[in-house]
C-alpha positions in Angstrom: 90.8 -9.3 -74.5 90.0 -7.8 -70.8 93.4 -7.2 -68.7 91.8 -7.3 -65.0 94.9 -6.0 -62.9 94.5 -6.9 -58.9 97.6 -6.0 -56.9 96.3 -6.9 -53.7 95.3 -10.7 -54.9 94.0 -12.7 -52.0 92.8 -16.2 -50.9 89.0 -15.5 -50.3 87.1 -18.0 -47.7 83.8 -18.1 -47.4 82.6 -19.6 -44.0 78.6 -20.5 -43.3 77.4 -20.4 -39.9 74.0 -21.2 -38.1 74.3 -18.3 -36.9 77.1 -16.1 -35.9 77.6 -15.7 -31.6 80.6 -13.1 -30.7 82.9 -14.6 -28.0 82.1 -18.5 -28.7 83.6 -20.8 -30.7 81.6 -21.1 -33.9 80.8 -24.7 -35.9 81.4 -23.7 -39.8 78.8 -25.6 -41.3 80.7 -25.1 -45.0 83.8 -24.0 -46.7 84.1 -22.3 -49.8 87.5 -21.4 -51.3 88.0 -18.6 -54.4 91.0 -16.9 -55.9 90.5 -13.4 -54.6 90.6 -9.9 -55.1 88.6 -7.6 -56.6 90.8 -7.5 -59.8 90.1 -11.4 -59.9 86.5 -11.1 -58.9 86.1 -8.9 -62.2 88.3 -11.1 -64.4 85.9 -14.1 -63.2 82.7 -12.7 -64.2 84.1 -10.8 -67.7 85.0 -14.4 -68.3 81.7 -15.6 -67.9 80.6 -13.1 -70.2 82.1 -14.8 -73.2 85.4 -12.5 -73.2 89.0 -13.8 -73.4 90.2 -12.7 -69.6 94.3 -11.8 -68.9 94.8 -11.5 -65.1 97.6 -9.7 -63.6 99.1 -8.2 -60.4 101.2 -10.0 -57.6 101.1 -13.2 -56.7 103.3 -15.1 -53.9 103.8 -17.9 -51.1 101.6 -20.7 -50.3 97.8 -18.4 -50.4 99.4 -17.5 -53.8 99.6 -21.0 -55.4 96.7 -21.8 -53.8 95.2 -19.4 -55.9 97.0 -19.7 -59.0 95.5 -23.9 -58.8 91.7 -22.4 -58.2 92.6 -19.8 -61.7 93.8 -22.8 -63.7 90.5 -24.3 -64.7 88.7 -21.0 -65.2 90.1 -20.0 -68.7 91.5 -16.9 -67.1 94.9 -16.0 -68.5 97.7 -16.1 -65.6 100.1 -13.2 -66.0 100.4 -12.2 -62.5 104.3 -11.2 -61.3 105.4 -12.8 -58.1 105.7 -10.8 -55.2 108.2 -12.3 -53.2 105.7 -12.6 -50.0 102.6 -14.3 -48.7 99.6 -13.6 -50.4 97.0 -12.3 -47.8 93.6 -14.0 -46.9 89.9 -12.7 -46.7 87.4 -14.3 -44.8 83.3 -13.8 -45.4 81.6 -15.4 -42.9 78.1 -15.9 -43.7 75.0 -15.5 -41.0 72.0 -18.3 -41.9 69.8 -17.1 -39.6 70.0 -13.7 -40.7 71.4 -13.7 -44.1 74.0 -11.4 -42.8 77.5 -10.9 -44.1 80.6 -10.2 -42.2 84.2 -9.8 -43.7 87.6 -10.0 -42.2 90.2 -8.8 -44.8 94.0 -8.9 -44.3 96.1 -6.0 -45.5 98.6 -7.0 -48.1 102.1 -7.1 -47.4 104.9 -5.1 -48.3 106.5 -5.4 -52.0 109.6 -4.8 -53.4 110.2 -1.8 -55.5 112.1 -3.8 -58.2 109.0 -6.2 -58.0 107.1 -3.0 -58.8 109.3 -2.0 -62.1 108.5 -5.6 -62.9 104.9 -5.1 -63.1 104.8 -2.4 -65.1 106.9 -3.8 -67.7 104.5 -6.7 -67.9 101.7 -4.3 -67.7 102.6 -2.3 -71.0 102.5 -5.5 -72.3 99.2 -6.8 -71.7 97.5 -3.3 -72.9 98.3 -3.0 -75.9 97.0 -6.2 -76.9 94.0 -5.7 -74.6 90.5 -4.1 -75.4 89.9 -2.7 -72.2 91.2 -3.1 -68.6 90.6 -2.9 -65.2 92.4 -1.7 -61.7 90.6 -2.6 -59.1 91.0 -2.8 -55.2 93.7 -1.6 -52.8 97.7 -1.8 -52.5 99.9 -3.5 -50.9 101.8 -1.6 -48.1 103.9 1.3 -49.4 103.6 1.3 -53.0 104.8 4.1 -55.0 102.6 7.4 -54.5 100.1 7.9 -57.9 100.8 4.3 -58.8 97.2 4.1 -59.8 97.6 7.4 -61.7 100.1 6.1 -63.6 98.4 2.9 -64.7 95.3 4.7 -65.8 97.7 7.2 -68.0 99.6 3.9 -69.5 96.2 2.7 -70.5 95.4 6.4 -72.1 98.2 6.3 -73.7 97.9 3.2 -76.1 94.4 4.3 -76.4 93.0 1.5 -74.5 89.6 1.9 -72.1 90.6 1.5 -68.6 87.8 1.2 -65.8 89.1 2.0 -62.3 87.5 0.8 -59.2 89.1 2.2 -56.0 88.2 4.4 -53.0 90.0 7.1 -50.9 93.1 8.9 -51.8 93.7 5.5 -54.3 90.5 7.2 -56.1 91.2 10.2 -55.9 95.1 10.2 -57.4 93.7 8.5 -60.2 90.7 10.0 -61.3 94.0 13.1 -62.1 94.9 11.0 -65.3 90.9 10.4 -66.5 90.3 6.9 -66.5 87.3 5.9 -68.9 85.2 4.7 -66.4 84.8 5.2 -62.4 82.4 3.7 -60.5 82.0 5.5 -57.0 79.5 5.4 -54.0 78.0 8.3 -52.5 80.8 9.1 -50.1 83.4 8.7 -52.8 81.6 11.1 -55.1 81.3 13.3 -52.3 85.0 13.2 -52.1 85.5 13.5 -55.5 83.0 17.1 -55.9 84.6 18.2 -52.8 80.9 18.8 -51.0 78.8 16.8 -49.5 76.2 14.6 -51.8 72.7 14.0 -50.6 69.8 13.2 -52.8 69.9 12.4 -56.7 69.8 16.3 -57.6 73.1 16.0 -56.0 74.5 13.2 -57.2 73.4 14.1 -60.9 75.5 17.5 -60.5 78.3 15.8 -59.2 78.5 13.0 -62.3 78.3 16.0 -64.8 80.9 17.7 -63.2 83.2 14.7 -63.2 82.1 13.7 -67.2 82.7 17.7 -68.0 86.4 17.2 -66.6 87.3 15.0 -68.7 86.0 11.1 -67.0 84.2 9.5 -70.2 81.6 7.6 -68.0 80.8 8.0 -64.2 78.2 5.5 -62.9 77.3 6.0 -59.1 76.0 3.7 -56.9 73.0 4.4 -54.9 72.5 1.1 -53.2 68.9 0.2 -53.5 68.0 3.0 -55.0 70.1 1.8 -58.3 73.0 3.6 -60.3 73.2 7.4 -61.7 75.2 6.9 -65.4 76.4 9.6 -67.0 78.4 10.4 -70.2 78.4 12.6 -73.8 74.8 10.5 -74.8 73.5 12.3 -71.3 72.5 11.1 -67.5 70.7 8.1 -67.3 69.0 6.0 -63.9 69.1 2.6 -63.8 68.1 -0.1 -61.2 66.4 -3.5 -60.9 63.4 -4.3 -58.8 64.4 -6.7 -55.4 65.9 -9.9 -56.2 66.7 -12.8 -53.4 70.1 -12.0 -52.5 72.1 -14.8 -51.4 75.7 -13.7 -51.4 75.9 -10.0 -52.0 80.1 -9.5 -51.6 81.3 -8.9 -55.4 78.4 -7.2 -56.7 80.3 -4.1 -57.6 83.4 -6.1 -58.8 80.6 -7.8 -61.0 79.1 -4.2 -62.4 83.0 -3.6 -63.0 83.5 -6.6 -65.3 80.1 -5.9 -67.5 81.4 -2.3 -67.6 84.8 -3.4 -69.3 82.9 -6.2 -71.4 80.6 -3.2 -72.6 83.1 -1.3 -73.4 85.3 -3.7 -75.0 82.3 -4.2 -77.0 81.9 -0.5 -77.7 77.9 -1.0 -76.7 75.9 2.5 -76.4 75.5 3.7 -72.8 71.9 2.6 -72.4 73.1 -1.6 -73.6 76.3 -0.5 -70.9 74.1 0.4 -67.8 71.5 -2.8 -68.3 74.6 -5.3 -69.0 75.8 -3.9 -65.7 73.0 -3.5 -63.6 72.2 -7.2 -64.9 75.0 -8.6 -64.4 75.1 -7.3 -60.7 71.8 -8.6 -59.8 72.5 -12.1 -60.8 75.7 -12.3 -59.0 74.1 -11.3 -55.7 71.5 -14.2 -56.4 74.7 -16.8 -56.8 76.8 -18.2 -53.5 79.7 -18.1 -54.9 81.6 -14.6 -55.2 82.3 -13.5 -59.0 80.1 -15.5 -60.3 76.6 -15.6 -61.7 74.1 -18.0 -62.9 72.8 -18.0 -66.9 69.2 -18.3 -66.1 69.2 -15.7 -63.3 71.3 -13.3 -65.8 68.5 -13.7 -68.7 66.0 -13.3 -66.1 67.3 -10.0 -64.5 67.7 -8.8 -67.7 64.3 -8.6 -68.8 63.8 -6.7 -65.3 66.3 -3.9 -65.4 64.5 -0.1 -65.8 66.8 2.7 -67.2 65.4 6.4 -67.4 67.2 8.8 -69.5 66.8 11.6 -66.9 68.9 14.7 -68.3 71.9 15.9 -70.6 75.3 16.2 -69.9 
């Protein structure tokens, strides 16, 4: 089983718009509703991968059991802990004319601190019967300090692979307990080496150095220019050649949820990187976010190019 936790759930909207005009009012040519967060965006695709898929994190008010009815037909596993507030709402609005993408996303509200002790307690739980879990996204206002820290070193602890999928001081507080996997940009694994990181010489140094402190797997995203992987079997490239992108939100949350398949699988790093650069592709060539299409999946796959470029 995958454990995706999402504290930060949210009611995602996608709008589609001719085209998008600032200062008029705008005709939204189509509505698409999703349960949302990045935790849930992961838990959506592992689930499409074949794995049994436990969600958890808070849940609450009207956004909430909107998105606990859009969960109940997905197979996903509803252990989320009710927050006591409104869940928060995310809006993508969509650009026709120039395929463009523009978000709007709420901050989440304050929680409780008992709500928090809550959690956790429900979080032991669902680890030790998990094979690997995920903590993805942000938090809501004024949760404990190292939270994240402490999630990762819960996970350690029962032995479990945790993958987390954060950025700023979120990142760097938990990358203290070595989580199993990280998956950072350029910026964030600038932050992370302390010094500023430029081309891939760069970034290759800076994945070592994170792998030789104790981070099992570091795979960092270049963009177009695909994903540095490193761990013990060595430093590897990866990428796929230009697919038609139709919906490009999620496609990290996607790499997230093949990353925790992988592992849950225990597949060697090379099968890890192409599951996850596969599984990426595809779900920027579906509309819907977290999600993917079969036949775009088998077809990426066949396109994916991974380099072994250097030891650890």
């Amino acid at each position: 089983m995958v454990t995706t936790v999402t504290m930060n759930t949210s009611l995602d909207k996608l709008y589609r718009v001719g085209r998008l005009d600032d200062g008029t009012v705008m005709r939204v040519r189509e509505v698409v509703n999703t349960a949302g967060g990045k935790g849930l965006n992961v838990a959506k695709v592992a689930a499409l991968l074949g794995e049994d898929v436990t969600a958890t994190g808070f849940i609450g008010g009207f956004n909430g059991a909107h998105v606990r009815s859009l969960l109940a037909d997905t197979g996903i596993a509803d252990a989320f802990v009710e927050s006591g507030v409104e869940t928060r709402a995310c809006i993508n609005v969509i650009d026709d004319g120039t395929g463009t993408s523009t978000e709007f996303l709420e901050p989440g509200p304050a929680v409780a601190p008992a709500r928090y002790d809550e959690f956790l307690a429900r979080y032991a739980e669902l680890v030790a019967a998990s094979d690997a879990v995920t903590v993805s996204g942000s938090l809501p206002k004024g949760a404990p300090d190292g939270f994240y820290g402490r999630l990762v070193a819960l996970a350690n602890a029962a032995g479990k692979p945790i993958v987390l999928d954060t950025s700023g001081q979120l990142l760097r507080d938990g990358v203290v307990s070595r989580p199993t996997l990280i998956k950072p940009n350029r910026d964030e694994l600038g932050q992370l080496a302390q010094r500023e990181v430029g081309d891939e010489a760069d970034v290759v140094s800076a994945v070592r150095g994170l792998v030789a402190g104790g981070i099992p797997y570091v795979a960092a995203s270049r963009g177009a220019e695909g994903v540095v992987f490193a761990c013990a079997d060595g430093v590897f490239r990866g990428r796929v050649p230009d697919v038609r992108a139709v919906n490009p939100v999620g496609c990290g949350d996607s790499m997230v949820a093949a990353f925790a398949v992988a592992l849950a699988r225990r597949l060697p790093a090379r099968e890890m990187l192409r599951l996850a650069l596969a599984v990426s592709a595809a779900s920027a060539m579906d509309e819907k976010t977290g999600s993917f299409g079969k036949d775009d999946f088998e077809t990426v796959s066949g396109r994916v190019e991974i380099e072994r470029i250097g030891g650890v």
